[in-house]
C-alpha positions as CSV (number, residue, x, y, z in Angstrom):
1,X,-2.9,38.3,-9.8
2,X,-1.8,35.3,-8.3
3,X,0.8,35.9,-5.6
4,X,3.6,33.1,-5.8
5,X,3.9,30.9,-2.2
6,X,7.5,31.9,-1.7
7,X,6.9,35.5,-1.8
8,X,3.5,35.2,0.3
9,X,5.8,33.2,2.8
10,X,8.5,36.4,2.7
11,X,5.1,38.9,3.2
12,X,4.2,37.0,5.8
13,X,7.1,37.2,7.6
14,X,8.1,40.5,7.3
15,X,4.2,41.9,8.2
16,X,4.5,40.3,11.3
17,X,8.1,41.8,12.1
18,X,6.6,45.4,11.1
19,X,3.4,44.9,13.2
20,X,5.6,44.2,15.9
21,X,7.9,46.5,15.2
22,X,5.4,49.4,15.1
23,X,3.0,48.3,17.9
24,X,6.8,48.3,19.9
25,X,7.5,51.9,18.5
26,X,3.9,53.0,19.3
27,X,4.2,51.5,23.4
28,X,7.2,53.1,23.7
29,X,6.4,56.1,22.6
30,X,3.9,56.7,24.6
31,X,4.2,55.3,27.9
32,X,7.7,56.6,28.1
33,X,7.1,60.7,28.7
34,X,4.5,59.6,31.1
35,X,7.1,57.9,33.1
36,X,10.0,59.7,32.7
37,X,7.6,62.8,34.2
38,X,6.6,60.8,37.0
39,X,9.8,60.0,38.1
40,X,11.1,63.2,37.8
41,X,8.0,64.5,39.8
42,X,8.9,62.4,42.4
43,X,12.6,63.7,42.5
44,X,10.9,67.4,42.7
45,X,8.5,66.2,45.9
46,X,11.7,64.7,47.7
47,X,13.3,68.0,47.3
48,X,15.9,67.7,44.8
49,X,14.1,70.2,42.1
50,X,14.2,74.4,42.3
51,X,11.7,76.7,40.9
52,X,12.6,76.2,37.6
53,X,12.0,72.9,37.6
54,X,9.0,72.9,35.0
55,X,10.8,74.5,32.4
56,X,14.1,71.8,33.0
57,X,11.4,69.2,33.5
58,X,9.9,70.2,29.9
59,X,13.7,70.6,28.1
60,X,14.7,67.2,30.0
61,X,11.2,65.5,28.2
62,X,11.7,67.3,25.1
63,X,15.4,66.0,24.9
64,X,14.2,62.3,26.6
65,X,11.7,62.0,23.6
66,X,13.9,63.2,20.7
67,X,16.6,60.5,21.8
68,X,14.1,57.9,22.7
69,X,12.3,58.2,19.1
70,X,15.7,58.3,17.3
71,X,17.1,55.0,18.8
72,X,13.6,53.8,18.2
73,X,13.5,54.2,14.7
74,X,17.4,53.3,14.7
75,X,16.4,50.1,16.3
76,X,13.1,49.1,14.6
77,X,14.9,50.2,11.2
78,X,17.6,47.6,12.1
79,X,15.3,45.4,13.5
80,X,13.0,45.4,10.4
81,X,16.2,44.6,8.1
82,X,17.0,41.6,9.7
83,X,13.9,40.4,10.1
84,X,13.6,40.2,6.4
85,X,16.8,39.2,5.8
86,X,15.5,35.7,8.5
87,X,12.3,35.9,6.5
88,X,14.0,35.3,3.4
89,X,16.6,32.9,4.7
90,X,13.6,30.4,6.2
91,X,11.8,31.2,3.1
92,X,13.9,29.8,1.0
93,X,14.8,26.8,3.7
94,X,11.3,26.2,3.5
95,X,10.8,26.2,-0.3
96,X,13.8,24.3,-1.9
97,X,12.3,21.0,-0.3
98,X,9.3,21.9,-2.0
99,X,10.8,22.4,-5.4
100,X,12.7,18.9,-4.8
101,X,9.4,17.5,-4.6
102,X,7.4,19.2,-7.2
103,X,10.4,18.3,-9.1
104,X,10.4,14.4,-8.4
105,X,6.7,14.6,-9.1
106,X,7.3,15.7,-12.8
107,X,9.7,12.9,-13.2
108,X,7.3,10.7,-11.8
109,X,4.8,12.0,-14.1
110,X,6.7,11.2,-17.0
111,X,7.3,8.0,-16.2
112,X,10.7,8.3,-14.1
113,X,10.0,6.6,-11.0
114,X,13.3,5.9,-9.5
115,X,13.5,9.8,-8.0
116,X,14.6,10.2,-4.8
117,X,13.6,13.4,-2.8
118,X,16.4,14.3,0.0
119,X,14.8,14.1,2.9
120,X,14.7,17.6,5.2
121,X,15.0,17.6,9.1
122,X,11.8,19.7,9.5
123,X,9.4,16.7,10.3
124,X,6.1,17.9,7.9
125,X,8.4,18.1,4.8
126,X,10.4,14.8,5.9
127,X,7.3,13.2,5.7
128,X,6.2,15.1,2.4
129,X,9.5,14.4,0.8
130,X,9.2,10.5,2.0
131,X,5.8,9.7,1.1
132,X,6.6,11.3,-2.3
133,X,9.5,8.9,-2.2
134,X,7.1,5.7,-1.0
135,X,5.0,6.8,-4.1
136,X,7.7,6.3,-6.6
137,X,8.6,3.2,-5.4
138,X,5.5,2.1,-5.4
139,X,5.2,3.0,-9.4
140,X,7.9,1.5,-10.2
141,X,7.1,-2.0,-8.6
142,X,3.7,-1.8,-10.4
143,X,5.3,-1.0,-13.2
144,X,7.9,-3.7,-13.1
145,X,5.4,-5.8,-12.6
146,X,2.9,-4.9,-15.1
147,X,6.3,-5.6,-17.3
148,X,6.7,-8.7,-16.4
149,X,3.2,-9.8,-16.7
150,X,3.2,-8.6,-20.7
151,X,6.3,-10.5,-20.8
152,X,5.1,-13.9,-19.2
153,X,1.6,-13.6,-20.9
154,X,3.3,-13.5,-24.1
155,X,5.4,-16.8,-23.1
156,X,1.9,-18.7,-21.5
157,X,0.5,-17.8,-25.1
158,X,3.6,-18.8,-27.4
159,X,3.6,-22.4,-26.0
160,X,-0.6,-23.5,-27.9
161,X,0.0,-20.9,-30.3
162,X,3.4,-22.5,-31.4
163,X,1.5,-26.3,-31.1
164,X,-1.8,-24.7,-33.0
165,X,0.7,-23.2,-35.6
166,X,2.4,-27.1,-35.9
167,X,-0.5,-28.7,-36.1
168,X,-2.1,-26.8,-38.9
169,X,1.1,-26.4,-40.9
170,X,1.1,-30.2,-40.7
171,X,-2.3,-30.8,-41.9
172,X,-1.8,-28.1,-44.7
173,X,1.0,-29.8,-45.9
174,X,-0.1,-33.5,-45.6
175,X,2.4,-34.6,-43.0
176,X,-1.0,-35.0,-40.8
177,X,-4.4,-36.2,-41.2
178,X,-7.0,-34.6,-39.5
179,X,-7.6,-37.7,-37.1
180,X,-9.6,-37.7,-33.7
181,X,-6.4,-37.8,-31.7
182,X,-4.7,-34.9,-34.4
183,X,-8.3,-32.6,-33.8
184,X,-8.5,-33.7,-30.4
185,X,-5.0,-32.5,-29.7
186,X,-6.0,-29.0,-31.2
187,X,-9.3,-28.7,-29.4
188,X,-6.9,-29.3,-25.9
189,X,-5.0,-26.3,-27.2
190,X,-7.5,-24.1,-28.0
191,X,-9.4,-25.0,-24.5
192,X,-6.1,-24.2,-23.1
193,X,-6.1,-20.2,-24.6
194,X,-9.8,-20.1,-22.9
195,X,-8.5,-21.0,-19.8
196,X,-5.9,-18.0,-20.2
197,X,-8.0,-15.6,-21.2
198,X,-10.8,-16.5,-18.5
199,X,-8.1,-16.1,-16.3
200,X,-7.0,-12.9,-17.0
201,X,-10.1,-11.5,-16.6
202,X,-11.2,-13.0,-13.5
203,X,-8.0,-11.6,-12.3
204,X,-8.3,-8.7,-13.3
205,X,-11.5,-8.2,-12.2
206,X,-9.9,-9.3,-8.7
207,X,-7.8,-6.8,-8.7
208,X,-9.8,-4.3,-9.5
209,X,-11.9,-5.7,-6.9
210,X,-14.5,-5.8,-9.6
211,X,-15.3,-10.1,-8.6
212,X,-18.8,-10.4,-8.9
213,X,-19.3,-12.0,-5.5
214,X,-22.8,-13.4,-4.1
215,X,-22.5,-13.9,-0.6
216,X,-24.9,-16.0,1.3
217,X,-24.9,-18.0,4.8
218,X,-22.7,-20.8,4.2
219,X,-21.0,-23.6,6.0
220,X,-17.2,-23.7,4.6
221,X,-16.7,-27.3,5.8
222,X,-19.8,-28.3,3.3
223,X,-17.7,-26.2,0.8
224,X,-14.2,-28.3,1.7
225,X,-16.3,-31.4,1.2
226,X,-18.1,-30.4,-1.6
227,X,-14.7,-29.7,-3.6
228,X,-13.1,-32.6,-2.5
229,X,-15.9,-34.7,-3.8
230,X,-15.1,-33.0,-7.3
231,X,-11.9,-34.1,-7.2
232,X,-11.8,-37.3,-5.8
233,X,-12.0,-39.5,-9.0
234,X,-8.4,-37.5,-9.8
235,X,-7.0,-38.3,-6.5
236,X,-7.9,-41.9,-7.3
237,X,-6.5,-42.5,-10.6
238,X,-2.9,-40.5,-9.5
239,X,-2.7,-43.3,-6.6
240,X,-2.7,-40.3,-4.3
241,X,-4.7,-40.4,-0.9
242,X,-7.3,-37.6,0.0
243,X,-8.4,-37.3,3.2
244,X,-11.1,-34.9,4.4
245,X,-11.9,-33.3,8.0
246,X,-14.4,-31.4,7.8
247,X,-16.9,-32.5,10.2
248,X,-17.8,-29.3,12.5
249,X,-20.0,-26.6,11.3
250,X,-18.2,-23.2,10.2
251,X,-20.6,-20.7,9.5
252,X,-19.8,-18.5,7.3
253,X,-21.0,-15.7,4.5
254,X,-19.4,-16.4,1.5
255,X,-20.1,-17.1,-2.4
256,X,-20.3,-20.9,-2.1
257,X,-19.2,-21.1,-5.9
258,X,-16.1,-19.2,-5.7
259,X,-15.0,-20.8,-2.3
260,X,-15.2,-24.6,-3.9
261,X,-13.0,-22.5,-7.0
262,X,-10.6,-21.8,-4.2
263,X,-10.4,-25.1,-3.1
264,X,-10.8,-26.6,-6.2
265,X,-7.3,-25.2,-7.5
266,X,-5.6,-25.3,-4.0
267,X,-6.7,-29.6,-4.1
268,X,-5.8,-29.5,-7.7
269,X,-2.1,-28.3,-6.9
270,X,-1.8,-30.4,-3.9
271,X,-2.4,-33.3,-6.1
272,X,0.3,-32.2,-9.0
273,X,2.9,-31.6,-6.3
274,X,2.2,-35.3,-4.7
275,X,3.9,-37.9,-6.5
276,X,2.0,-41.1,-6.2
277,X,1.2,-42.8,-2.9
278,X,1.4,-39.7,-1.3
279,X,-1.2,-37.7,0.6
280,X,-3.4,-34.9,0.9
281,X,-5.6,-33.7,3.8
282,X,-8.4,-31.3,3.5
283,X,-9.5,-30.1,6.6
284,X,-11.9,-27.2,8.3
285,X,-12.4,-25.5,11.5
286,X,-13.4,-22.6,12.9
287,X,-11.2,-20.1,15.2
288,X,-12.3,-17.4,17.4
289,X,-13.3,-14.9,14.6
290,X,-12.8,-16.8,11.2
291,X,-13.0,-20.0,9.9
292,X,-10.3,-21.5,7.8
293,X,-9.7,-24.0,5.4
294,X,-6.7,-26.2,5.0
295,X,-5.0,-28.2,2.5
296,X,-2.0,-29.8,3.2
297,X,0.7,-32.5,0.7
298,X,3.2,-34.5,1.1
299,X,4.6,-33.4,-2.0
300,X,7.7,-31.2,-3.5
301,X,7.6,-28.5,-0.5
302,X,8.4,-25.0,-0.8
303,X,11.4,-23.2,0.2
304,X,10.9,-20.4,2.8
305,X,11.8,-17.3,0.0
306,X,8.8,-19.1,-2.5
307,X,5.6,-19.1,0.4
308,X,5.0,-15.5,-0.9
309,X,5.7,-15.3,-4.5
310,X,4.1,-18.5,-5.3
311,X,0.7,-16.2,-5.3
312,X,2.5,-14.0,-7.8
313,X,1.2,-13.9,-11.1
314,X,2.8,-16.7,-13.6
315,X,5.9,-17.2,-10.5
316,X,7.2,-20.6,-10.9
317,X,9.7,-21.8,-8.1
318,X,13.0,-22.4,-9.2
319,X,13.9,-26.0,-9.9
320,X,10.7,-27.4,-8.8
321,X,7.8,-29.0,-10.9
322,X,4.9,-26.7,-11.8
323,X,2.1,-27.3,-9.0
324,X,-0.4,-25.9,-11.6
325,X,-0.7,-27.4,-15.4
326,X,-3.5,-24.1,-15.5
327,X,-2.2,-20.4,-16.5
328,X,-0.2,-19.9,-13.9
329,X,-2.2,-17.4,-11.8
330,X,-4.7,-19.6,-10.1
331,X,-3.1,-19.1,-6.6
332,X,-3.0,-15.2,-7.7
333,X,-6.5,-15.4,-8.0
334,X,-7.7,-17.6,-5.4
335,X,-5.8,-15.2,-3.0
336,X,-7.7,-12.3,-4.3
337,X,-11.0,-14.0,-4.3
338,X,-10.3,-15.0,-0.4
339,X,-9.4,-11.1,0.4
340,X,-12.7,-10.0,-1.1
341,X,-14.7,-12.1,0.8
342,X,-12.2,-10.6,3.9
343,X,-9.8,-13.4,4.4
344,X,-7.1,-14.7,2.8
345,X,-5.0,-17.4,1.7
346,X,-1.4,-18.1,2.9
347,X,1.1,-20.9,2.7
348,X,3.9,-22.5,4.5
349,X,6.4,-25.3,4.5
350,X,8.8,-27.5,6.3
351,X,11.0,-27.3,3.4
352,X,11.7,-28.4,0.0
353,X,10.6,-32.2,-0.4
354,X,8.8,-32.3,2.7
355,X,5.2,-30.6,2.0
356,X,3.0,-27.5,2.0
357,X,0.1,-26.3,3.2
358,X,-2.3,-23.8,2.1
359,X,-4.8,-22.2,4.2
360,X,-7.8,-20.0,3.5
361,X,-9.4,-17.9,6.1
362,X,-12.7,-16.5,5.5
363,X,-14.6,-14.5,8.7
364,X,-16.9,-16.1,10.6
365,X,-20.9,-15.0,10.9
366,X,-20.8,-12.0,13.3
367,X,-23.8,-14.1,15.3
368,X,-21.8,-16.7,16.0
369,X,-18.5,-15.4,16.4
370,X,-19.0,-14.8,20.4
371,X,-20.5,-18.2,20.5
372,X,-17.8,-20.1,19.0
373,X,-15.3,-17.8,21.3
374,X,-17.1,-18.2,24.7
375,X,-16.8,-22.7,23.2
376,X,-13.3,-22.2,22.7
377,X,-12.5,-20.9,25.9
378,X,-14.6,-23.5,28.2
């Protein structure tokens, strides 16, 4: 039979009051004749006894010993009572934070994760009761989110499906004929849901940190140059100017293809947010221990609250033009692609209006991180 932690707790206390209260009895009982005869022996030597002093000696023990164990077994009896008495009074102290949190974690379990577990002043369950609390806040962020992604997934797939649904409704009924530009306009729709749905899965393969990465010794200035090549023709025909610095070496290990995506989609939204004769600078160096990437515009800017939920899935920045005509999630992804290879990819800005700048970090080779540290100091 499984005995319940409450009343193991309770037990527990109350053995250890009867152990002591018995190895207390036990000392007591028999160290005290020895001494009370001793002293009285040496009142007898210093001449304060008669002849009958062994048989008053005797009575005098007899009578010690009787009122000694009495008030012992008054005392440990008392003594015992309260100690269960405490031993239940801690007990339950000890177990109703407990029950708040096995409580909270039903309700979590079932899908209520706004509980709140009142936090005790004994430091272990504080931390118990907060880390349960942490917990539920963290489920219900996810699931807010998770919510809001159904919600804006549905809304990226409404817009082609709505133009798909037009277009073939006209051609059914004869208000269109299936003309180049009519099909061509369908095709873009349809290439658009691809895009979405490879999307999705590369990000959720990111964030499941299932990305099929291949890294190899690479040299991420070659990789900003490399995707600014790509681009360049785009740059061109917006009127907008591109300028790379990427001269220096950064060695790095990364999966050259998924780098240039980063930079591909980070160049890509520089040049949507840069209205024509505007600018955009690529540029790569490397620090101490990683080498980074930057791509700066000239273009709509971001306000201080939007440099973190911009790499939110499907976030668009309130009264500002969309910096991506993709999904929506490219900056979610390219973030999650940077982390796996152990960087990152942040952003910052004067302002609305006056420009942003996105940098990837990626670590540098572990051979020539001293080296590049020992030429940065010199």
């Amino acid at each position: 039979m499984t005995i319940r932690m409450p009343l193991r707790l309770f037990l527990s206390y109350a053995l250890v009051a009867s152990v002591g209260a018995v190895v207390a009895y036990l000392t007591v009982w028999l160290l005290a004749p020895a001494l009370f005869d001793r002293q009285v022996g040496m009142m007898n030597n210093g001449g304060m006894g008669s002849g009958s002093g062994g048989g008053a000696q005797a009575g005098l023990r007899d009578a010690f010993r009787f009122a000694l164990t009495t008030a012992l077994a008054v005392g440990l009896t008392a003594s015992v009572v309260a100690a269960v008495v405490v031993a239940w009074f801690v007990t339950r102290r000890l177990m109703r934070p407990l029950h708040a949190v096995r409580a909270a974690t039903r309700r979590i379990a079932a899908g209520d994760y706004r509980v709140s577990v009142p936090v005790p002043r004994e430091p272990e369950l504080a931390a118990l009761a907060t880390d349960v609390n942490t917990l539920g806040s963290a489920l219900a962020d996810t699931e807010a989110r998770r919510t809001r992604l159904l919600g804006d997934v549905a809304h990226e797939l409404r817009t082609p499906l709505t133009a798909l649904d037009g277009y073939v409704e006209g051609l059914i009924d004869g208000v269109f004929a299936p003309t180049p530009d009519i099909l061509g306009s369908l095709s873009d729709e349809l290439r658009r849901l691809h895009r979405l749905a490879e999307d999705l899965s590369s990000l959720s393969r990111a964030q499941e940190q299932g990305l099929d990465l291949h890294p190899v010794d690479a040299d991420l200035a070659d990789l900003a140059r490399r995707a600014a090549a790509r681009l360049a023709p785009q740059f061109r025909d917006a009127q907008v100017t591109l300028t790379v610095q990427a001269d220096q070496m950064v060695p790095v290990t990364a999966d050259p293809d998924r780098i240039i995506q980063v930079l591909t989609n980070l160049l890509g939204n520089a040049l949507l947010a840069t209205a024509a004769g505007g600018a955009v600078t690529i540029a790569a160096r490397a620090g101490a221990r990683s080498g980074e990437v930057s791509v700066t515009d000239t273009g709509v800017g971001l306000a201080e609250a939007d440099l973190e939920r911009v790499f939110e899935r499907f976030y668009r920045a309130p009264g500002q033009p969309r910096r991506s005509a993709g999904s929506g999630i490219g900056l979610t992804i390219a973030r999650d692609i940077a982390r796996g290879h152990g960087g990152n990819v942040t952003a910052s800005s004067p302002g609305p209006g006056q420009g942003a700048r996105f940098t990837v970090t990626i670590p540098l080779r572990a051979h020539r991180r001293s080296e590049i540290a020992e030429h940065l100091q010199s």
